[in-house]
C-alpha positions as CSV (number, residue, x, y, z in Angstrom):
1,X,40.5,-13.6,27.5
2,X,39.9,-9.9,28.0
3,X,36.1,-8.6,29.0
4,X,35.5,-6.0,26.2
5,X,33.9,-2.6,27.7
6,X,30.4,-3.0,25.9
7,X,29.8,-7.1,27.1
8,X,30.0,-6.7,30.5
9,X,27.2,-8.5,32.2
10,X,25.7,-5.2,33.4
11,X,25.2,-4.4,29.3
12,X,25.0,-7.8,28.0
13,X,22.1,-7.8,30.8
14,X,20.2,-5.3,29.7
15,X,19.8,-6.0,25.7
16,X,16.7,-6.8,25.3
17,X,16.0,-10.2,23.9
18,X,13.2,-11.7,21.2
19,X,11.1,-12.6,23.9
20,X,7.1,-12.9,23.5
21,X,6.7,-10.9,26.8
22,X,6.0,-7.5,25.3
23,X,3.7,-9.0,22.5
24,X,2.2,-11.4,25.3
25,X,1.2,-7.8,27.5
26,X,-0.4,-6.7,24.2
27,X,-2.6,-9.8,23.2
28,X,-3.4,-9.4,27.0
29,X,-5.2,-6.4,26.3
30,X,-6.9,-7.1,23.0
31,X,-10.5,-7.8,23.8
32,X,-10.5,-10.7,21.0
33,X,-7.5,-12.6,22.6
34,X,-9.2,-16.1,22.8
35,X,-9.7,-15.5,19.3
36,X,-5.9,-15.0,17.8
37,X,-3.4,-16.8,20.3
38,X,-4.8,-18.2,22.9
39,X,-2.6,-18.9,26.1
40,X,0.5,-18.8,23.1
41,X,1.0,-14.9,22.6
42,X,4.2,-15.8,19.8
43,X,1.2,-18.0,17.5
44,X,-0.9,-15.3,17.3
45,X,0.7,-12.3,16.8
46,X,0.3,-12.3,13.1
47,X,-3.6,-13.1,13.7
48,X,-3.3,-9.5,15.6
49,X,-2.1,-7.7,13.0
50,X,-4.1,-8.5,10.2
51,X,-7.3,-8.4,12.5
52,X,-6.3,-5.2,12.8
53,X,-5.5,-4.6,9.1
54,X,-8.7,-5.6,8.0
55,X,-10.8,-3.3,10.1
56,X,-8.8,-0.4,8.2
57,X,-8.6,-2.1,4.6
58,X,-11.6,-0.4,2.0
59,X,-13.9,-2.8,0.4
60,X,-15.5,0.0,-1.8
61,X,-12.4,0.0,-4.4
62,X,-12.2,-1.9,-7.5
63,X,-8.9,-4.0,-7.6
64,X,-6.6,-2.4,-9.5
65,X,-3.4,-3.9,-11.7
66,X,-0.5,-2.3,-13.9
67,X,-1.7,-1.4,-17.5
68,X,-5.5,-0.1,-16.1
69,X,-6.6,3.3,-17.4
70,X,-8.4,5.0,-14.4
71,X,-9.7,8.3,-13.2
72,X,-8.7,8.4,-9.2
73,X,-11.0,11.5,-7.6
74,X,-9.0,12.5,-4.7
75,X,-10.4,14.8,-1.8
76,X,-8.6,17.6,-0.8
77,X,-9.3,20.0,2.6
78,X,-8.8,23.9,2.1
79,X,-9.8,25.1,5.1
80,X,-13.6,24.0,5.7
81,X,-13.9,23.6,2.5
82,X,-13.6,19.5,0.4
83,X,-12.3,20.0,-3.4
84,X,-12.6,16.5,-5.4
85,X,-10.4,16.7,-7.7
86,X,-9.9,13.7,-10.9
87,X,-6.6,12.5,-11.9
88,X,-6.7,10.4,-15.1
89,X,-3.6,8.2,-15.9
90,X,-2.3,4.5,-16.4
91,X,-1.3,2.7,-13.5
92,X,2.4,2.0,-13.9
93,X,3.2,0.1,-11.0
94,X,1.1,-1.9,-7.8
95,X,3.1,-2.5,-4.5
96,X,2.3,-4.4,-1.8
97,X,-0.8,-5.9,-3.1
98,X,-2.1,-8.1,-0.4
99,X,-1.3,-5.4,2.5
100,X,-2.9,-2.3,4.0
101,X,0.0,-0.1,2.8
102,X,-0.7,-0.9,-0.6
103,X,0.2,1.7,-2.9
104,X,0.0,2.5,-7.0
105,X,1.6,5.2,-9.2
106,X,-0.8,6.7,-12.1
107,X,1.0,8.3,-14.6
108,X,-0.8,11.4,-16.5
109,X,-1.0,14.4,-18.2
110,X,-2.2,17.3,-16.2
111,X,-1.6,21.3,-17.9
112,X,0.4,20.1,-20.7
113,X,3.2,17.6,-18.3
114,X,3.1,14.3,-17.5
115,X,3.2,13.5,-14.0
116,X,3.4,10.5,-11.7
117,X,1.3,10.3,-8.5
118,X,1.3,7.7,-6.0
119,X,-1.7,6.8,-4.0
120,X,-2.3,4.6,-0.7
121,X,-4.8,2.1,-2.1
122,X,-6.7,2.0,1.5
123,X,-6.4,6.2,1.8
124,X,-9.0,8.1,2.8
125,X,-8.3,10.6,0.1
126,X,-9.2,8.6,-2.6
127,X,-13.0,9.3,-3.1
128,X,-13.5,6.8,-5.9
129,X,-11.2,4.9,-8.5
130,X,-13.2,4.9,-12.1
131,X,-11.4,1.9,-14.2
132,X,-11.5,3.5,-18.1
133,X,-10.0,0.6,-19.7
134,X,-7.4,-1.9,-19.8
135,X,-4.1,-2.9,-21.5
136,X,-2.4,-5.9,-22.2
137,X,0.6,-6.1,-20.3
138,X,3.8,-8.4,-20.2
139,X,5.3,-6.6,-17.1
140,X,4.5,-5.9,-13.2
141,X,5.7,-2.7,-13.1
142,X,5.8,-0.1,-16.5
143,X,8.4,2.1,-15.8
144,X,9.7,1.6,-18.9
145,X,6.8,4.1,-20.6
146,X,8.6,6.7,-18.9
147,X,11.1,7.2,-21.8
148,X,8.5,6.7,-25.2
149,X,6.7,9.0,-26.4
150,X,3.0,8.7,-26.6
151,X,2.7,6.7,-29.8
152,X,4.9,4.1,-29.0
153,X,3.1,3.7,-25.4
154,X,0.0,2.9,-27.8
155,X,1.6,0.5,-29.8
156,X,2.9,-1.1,-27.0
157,X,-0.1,-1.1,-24.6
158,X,-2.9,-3.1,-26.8
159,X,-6.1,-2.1,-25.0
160,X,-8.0,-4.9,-23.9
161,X,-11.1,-2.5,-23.4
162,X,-12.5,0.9,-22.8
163,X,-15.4,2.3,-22.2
């Protein structure tokens, strides 16, 4: 059989491979290392990361869920100067729920539009999330308010509350 140009030994030799030595020099210098994995690097590598998740995650936010009517106040830097601004919408979709990237689209009217924004849940930019109310939903994600108009979204969204 004929040695193909790209697995020679010299190649083959220097793929790397799915060992645990790069993730072992890691846990090597975490201080908490006794902590996550032990002497096994490979068992605690998912300890690591959400340790490391959790010192970054907010605790100050309410949980959020499709169908919520909410006010998001986002910060934004012009200059020295810190503008809060409010975005009022429904939350049309949650992603990634139980991570630190989780994100949610709000979908509002601003000037006479509607527009979608989407927010990193654990952001920095979000000042505050003020729930308004909530719907009864049948659906994760409501993409489907998109193409009704206004009092069809009503008819189909039964509020639950408001304040």
């Amino acid at each position: 059989m004929a040695e193909h140009r790209f697995c020679t030994p010299e190649v083959v030799g220097s793929i790397p491979t799915r060992s645990n030595a790069p993730v072992a020099q890691l846990v090597e210098q975490l201080p908490f290392k006794q902590e996550v994995g032990g002497s096994n690097p490979s068992r605690g590598t998912m300890d690591v990361i959400k340790k490391i998740e959790e010192k970054f995650k907010r605790k100050d936010l309410p949980e959020i869920e499709p169908g919520m009517i909410v006010k998001v106040w986002q910060i934004f830097k012009e200059g020295d100067k810190e503008i809060v601004s409010p975005f009022e919408g429904i939350i049309i979709s949650v992603k990634n729920r139980n991570r630190l990237n989780k994100t949610f689209t709000v979908r509002g009217k601003a000037a006479g539009q509607y527009l979608e924004k989407t927010y990193l849940y654990h952001s920095p930019v979000i000042k505050k999330i003020e729930i308004l109310g909530k719907t009864k939903t049948r659906r994760a994600k409501l993409y489907f308010i998109r193409e009704i108009s206004d009092k069809k979204i009503k008819k189909k969204l039964k509020p639950i509350y408001s304040k």
